[in-house]
PDBQT receptor file of N, H, CA, C and O in Angstrom, charges set to zero:
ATOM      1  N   UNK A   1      -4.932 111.659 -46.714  1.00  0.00    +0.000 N 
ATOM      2  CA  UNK A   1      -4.722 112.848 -45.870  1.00  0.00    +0.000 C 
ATOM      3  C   UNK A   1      -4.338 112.428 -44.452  1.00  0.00    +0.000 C 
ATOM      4  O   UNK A   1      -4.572 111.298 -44.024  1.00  0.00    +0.000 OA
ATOM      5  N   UNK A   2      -3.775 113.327 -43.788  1.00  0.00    +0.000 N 
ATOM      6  H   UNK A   2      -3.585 114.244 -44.137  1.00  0.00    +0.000 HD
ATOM      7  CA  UNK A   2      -2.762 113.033 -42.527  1.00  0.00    +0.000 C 
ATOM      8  C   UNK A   2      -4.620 112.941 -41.215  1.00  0.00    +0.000 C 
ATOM      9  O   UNK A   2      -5.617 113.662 -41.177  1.00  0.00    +0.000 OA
ATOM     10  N   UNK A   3      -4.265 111.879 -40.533  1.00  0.00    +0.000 N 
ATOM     11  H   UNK A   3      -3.455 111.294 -40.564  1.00  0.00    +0.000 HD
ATOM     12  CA  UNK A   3      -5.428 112.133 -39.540  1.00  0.00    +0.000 C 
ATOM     13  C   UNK A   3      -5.460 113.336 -38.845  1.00  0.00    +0.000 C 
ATOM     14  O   UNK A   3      -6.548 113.695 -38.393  1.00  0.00    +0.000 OA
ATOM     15  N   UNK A   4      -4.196 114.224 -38.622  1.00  0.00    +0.000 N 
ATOM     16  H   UNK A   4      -3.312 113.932 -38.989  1.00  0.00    +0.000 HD
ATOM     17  CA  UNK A   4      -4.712 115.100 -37.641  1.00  0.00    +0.000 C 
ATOM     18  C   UNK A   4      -5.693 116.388 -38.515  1.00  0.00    +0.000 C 
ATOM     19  O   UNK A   4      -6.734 116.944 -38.165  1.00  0.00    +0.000 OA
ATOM     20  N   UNK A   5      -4.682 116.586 -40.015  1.00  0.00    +0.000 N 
ATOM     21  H   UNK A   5      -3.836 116.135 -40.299  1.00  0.00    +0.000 HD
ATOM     22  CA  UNK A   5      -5.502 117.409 -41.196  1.00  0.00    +0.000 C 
ATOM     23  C   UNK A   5      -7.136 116.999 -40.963  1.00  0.00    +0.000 C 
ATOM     24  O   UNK A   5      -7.957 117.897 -40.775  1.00  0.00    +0.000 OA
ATOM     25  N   UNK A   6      -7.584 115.419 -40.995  1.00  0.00    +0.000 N 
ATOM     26  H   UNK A   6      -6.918 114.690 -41.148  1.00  0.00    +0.000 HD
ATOM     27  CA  UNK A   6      -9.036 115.341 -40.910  1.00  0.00    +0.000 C 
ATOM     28  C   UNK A   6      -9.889 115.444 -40.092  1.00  0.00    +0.000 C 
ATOM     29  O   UNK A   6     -11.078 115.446 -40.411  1.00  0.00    +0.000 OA
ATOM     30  N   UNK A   7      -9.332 115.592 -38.430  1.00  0.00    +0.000 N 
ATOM     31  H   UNK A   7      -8.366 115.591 -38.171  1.00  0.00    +0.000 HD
ATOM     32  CA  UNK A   7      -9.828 116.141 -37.308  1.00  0.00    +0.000 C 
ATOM     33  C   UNK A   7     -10.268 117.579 -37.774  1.00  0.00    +0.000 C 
ATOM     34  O   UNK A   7     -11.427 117.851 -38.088  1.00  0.00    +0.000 OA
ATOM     35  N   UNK A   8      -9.011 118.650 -37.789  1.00  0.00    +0.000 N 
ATOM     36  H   UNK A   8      -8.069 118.429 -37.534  1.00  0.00    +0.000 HD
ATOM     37  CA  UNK A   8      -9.163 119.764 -38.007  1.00  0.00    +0.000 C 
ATOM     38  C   UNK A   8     -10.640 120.271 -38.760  1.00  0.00    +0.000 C 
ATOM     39  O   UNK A   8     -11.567 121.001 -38.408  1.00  0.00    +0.000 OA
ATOM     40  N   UNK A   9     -10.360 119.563 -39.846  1.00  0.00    +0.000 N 
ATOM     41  H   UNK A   9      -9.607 118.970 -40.132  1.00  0.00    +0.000 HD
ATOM     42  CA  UNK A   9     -11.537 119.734 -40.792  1.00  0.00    +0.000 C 
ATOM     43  C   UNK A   9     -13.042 119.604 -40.345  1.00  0.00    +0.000 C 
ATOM     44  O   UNK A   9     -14.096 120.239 -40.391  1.00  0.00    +0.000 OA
ATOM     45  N   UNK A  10     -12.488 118.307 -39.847  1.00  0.00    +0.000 N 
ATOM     46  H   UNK A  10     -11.632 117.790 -39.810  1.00  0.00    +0.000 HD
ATOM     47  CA  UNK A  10     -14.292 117.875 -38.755  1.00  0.00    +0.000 C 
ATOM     48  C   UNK A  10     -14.728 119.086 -37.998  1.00  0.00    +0.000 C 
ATOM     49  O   UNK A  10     -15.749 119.747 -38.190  1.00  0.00    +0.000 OA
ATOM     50  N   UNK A  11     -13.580 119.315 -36.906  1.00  0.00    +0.000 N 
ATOM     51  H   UNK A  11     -12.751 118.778 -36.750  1.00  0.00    +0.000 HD
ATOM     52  CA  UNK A  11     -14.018 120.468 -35.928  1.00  0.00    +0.000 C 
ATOM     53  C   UNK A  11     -14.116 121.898 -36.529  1.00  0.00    +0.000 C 
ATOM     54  O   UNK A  11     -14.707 122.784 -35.912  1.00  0.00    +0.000 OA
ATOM     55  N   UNK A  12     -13.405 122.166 -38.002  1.00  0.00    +0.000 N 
ATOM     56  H   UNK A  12     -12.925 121.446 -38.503  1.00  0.00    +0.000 HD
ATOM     57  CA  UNK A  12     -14.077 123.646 -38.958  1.00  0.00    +0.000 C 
ATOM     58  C   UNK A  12     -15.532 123.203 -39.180  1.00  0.00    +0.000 C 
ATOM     59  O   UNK A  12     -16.449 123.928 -38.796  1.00  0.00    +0.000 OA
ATOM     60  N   UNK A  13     -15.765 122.035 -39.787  1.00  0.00    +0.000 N 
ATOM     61  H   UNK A  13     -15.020 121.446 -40.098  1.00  0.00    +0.000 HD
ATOM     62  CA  UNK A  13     -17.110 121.478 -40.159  1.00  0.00    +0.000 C 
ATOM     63  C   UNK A  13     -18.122 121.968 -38.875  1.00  0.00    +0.000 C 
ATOM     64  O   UNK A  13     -19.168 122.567 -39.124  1.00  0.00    +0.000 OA
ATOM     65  N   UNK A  14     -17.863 121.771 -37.997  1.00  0.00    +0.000 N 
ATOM     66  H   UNK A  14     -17.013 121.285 -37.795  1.00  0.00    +0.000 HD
ATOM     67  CA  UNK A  14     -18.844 121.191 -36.786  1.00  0.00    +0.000 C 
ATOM     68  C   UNK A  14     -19.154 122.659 -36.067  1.00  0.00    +0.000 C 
ATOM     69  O   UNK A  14     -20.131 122.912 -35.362  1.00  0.00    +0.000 OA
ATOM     70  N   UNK A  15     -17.939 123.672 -36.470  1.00  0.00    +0.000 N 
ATOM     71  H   UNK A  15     -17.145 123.467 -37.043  1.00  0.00    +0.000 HD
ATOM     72  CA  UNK A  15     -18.132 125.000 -35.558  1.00  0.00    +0.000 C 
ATOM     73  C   UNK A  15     -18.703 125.928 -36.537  1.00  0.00    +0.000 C 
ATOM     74  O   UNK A  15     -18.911 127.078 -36.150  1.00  0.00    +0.000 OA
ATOM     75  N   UNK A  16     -19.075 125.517 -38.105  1.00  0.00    +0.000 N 
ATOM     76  H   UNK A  16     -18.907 124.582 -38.420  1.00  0.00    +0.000 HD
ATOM     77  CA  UNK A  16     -19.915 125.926 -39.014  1.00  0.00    +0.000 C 
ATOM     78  C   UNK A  16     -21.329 125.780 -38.275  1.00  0.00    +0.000 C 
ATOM     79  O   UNK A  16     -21.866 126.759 -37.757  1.00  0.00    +0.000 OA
ATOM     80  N   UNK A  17     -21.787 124.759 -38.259  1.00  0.00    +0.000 N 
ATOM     81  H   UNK A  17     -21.351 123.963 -38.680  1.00  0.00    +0.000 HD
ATOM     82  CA  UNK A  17     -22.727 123.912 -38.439  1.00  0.00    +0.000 C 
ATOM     83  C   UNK A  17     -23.640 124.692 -36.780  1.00  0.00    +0.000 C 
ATOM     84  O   UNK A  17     -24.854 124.753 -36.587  1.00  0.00    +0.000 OA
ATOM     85  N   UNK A  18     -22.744 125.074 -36.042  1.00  0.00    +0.000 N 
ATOM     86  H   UNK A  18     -21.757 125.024 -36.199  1.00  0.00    +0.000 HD
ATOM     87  CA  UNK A  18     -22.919 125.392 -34.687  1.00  0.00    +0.000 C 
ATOM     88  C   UNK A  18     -23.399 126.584 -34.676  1.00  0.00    +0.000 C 
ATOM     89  O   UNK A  18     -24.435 126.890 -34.085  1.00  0.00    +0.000 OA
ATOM     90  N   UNK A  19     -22.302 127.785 -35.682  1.00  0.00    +0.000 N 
ATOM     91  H   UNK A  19     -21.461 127.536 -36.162  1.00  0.00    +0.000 HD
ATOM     92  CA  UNK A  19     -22.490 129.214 -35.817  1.00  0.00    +0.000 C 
ATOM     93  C   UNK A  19     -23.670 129.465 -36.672  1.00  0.00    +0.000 C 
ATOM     94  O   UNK A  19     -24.017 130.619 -36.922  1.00  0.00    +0.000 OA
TER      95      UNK A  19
């Protein structure tokens, strides 16, 4: 997968994790 695709994902992950 493209690195910027796995950023994205991190920061969906992380603004879950937050909300």
């Amino acid at each position: 997968l493209p690195l910027r695709t796995f950023r994205v994902f991190r920061a969906l992950k992380a603004i879950s994790v937050v909300s």
